[in-house]
C-alpha positions in Angstrom: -190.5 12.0 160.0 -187.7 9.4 159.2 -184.1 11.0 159.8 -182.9 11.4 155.8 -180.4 8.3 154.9 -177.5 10.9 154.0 -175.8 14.3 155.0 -174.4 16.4 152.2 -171.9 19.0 153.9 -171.9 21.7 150.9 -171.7 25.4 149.7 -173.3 27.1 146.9 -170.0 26.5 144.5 -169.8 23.9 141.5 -168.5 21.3 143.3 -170.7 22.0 146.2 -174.2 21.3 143.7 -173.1 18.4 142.2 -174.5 16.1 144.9 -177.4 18.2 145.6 -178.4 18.1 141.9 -177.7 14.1 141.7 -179.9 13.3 145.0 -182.7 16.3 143.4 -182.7 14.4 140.2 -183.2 11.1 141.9 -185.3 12.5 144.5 -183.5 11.1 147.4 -183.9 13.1 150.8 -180.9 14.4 152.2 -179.9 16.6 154.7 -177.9 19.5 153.9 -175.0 21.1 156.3 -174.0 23.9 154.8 -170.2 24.5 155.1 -168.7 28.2 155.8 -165.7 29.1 153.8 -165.7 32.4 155.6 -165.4 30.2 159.0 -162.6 27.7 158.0 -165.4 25.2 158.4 -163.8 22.8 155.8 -160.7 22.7 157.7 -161.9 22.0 161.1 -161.2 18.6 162.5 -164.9 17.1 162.4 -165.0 18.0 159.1 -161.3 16.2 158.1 -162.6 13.5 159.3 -165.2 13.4 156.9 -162.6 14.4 154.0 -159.1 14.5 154.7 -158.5 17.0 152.1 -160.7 19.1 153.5 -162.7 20.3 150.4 -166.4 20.2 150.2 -168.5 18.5 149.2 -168.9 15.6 151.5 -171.6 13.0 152.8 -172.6 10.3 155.6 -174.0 7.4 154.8 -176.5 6.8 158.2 -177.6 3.4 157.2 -173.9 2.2 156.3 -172.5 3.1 160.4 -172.0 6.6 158.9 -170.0 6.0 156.2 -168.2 9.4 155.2 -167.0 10.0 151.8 -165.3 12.7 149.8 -164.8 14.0 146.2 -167.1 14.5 143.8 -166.8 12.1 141.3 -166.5 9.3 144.1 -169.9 10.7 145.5 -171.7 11.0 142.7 -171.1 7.3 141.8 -171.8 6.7 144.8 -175.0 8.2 145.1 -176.1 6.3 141.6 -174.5 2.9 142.2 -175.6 2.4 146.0 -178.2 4.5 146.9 -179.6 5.4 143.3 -179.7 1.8 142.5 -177.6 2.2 139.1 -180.0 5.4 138.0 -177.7 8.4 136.1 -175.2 5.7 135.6 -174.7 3.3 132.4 -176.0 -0.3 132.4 -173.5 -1.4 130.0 -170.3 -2.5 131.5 -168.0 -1.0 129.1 -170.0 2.0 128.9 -169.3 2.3 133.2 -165.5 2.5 132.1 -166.0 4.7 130.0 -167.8 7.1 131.9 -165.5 6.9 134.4 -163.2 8.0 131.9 -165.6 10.9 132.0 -165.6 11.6 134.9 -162.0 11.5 136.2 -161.6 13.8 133.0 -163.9 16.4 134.5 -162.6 15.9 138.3 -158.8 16.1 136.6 -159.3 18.7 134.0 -162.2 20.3 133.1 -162.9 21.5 137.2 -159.2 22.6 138.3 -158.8 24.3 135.0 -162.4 26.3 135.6 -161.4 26.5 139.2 -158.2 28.1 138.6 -159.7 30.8 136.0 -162.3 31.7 138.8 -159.4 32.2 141.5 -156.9 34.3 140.0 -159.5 36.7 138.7 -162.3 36.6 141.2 -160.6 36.4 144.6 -157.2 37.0 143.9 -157.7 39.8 142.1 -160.4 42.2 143.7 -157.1 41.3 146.9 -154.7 43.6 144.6 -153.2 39.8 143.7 -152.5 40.1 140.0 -151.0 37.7 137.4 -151.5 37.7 134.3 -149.5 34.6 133.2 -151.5 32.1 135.5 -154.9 34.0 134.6 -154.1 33.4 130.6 -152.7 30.0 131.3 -156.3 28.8 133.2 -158.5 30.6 131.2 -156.9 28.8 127.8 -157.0 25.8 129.7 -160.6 26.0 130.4 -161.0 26.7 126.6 -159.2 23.8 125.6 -161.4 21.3 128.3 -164.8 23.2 126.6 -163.2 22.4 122.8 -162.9 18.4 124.2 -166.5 18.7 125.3 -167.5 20.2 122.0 -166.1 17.8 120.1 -168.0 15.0 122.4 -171.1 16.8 121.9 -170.4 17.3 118.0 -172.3 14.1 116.4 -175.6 15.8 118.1 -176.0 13.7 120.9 -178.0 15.2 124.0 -175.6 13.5 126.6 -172.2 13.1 127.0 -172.6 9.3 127.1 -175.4 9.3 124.5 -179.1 9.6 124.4 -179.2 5.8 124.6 -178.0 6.0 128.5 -179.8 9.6 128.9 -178.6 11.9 131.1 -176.1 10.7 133.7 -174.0 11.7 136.5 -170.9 12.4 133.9 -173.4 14.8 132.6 -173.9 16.3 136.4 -170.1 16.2 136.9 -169.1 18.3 133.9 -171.9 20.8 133.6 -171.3 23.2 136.9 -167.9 25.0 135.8 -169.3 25.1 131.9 -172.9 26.5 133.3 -170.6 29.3 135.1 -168.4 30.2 132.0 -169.1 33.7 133.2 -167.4 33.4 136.7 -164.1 32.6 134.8 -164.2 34.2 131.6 -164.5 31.5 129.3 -166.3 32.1 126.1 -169.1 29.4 125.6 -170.9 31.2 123.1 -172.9 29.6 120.8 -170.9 31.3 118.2 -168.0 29.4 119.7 -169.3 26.2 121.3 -172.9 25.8 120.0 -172.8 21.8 120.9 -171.9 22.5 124.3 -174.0 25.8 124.5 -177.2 24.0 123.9 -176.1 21.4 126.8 -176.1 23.8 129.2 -179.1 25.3 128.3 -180.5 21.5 128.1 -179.8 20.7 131.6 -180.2 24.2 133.4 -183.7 23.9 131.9 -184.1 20.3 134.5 -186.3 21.4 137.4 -184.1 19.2 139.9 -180.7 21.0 138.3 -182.7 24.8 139.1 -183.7 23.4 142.6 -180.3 21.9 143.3 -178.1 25.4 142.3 -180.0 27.3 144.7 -179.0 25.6 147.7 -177.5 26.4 150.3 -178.4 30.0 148.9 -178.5 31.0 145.3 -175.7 32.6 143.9 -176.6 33.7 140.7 -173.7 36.2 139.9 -172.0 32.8 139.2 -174.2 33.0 135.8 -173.0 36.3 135.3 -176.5 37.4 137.4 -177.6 40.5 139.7 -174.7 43.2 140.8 -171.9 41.7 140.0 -169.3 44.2 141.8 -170.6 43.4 145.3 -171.1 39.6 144.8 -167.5 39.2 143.6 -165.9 41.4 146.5 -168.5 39.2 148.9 -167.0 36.0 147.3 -163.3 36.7 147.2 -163.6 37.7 151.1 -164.4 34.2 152.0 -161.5 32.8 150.9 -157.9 33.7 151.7 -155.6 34.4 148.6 
C-alpha cells in the first residue's frame, strides 16, 4: 500500500478535526499522528518545526519535499485548493474573497472566543483558577460570534456561502466550536439561534463530519455526552492553567 500523500499531526479538539473532517469529506488518505497535550508534544522541537507556534493541527505535504504547514484556516485551503483540486472551495473568484473573509472571521473570532469560554471554565476552573470577569467576557463573546453567524444563516440558506457553492471548508471552519456549544456554555438553542441550530444539526448529520470527530479518539463530553465530571477533570489535566 502507497504511503498516504499527507500527515495530519492532531488531537480530538475543534481545531484538531477540522482537517480530519476536510480530507474525510474529500476522501483523501491521510495519516494521522496524534499529538499529546499531556506530553508537551506540541512544544517539542520536531513539532516547531512543523508549526512555529506550536498549536495543533499541522500537516506534511510528502509529494511537495515535505512541505509542513500550520493553522487551520491555511490548511484547510490548502487541502481544497491543492490537494482537493478546488472541492469545498468557491469557483467564483469573488466568492474565494469572500470566503476568506469567512474564514479569517472564524480563525480570528468565532474560535478564540469559543476557545477562551472552554478554558476558563473547563481547565481553569476544575484547577481552583476562578474568574468570573474573563468567563462572562468569552462566553458573551462567543454569543455575539453565534448572533453574526445567525444573521448569515437568516435568509435560509443551508451554507454559509450559499447553497449555490454547497458546503465548503468555511462551513468546516466555523462548525467545531458552535457543534460544542456545550463545552463553553453558549446557548445555541433553537429557541435562540434556530438558523444556526439547524446547521449544526445539518452537518453533524455528514457521515465524513461523524467519522472525522471521532478521531484520534472520540470525545463526546465535548457535545455535552457521557459522564461529564470525569471527562472535564481528565481534560483540564492535560493542559497547564
Amino acid at each position: 500500500m502507497a504511503t498516504p500523500r499527507l500527515t495530519v499531526f492532531a488531537a480530538a479538539t475543534m481545531n484538531g478535526w477540522k482537517p480530519l473532517i476536510a480530507l474525510e469529506e474529500l476522501g483523501i488518505p491521510y495519516k494521522l499522528h496524534a499529538i499529546d497535550f499531556s506530553k508537551n508534544e506540541q512544544h517539542s522541537p520536531d513539532f516547531l518545526k512543523l508549526n512555529p507556534n506550536g498549536k495543533i493541527p499541522a500537516i506534511v505535504d510528502h509529494e511537495r519535499n515535505n512541505f509542513a504547514l500550520g493553522e487551520s484556516a491555511a490548511i484547510l485551503k490548502y487541502i481544497a485548493v491543492e490537494i482537493g483540486e478546488g472541492k469545498l472551495w468557491p469557483k467564483d473568484k469573488l466568492k474565494q474573497y469572500e470566503a476568506e473573509q469567512w474564514l479569517y472571521w472564524a480563525a480570528s473570532g468565532l474560535s478564540p472566543a469559543f476557545g477562551n469560554a472552554m478554558f476558563f471554565q473547563r481547565i481553569a476552573a476544575p484547577k481552583g483558577i476562578k474568574d468570573e470577569y474573563a468567563t462572562k467576557r468569552y462566553v458573551n463573546e462567543s454569543d455575539r460570534c453565534v448572533s453574526v453567524l445567525e444573521a448569515r444563516l437568516k435568509d435560509g440558506r443551508k451554507w454559509i456561502m450559499g447553497d449555490d457553492e454547497g458546503f465548503t471548508i468555511v462551513d468546516i471552519m466555523a462548525w467545531t466550536y458552535p457543534a460544542t456549544h456545550f463545552w463553553a456554555n453558549v446557548d445555541i438553542s433553537a429557541q435562540k439561534y434556530p438558523y444556526v441550530r439547524e446547521w449544526i444539526d445539518r452537518i453533524r448529520a455528514r457521515p465524513a463530519v461523524e467519522k472525522g470527530i471521532a478521531l484520534p479518539v472520540p470525545q463526546w463530553h465535548f457535545f455535552g455526552e457521557g459522564d461529564i465530571e470525569a471527562a472535564e477533570n481528565a481534560n483540564a489535566s492535560r493542559f497547564k492553567a
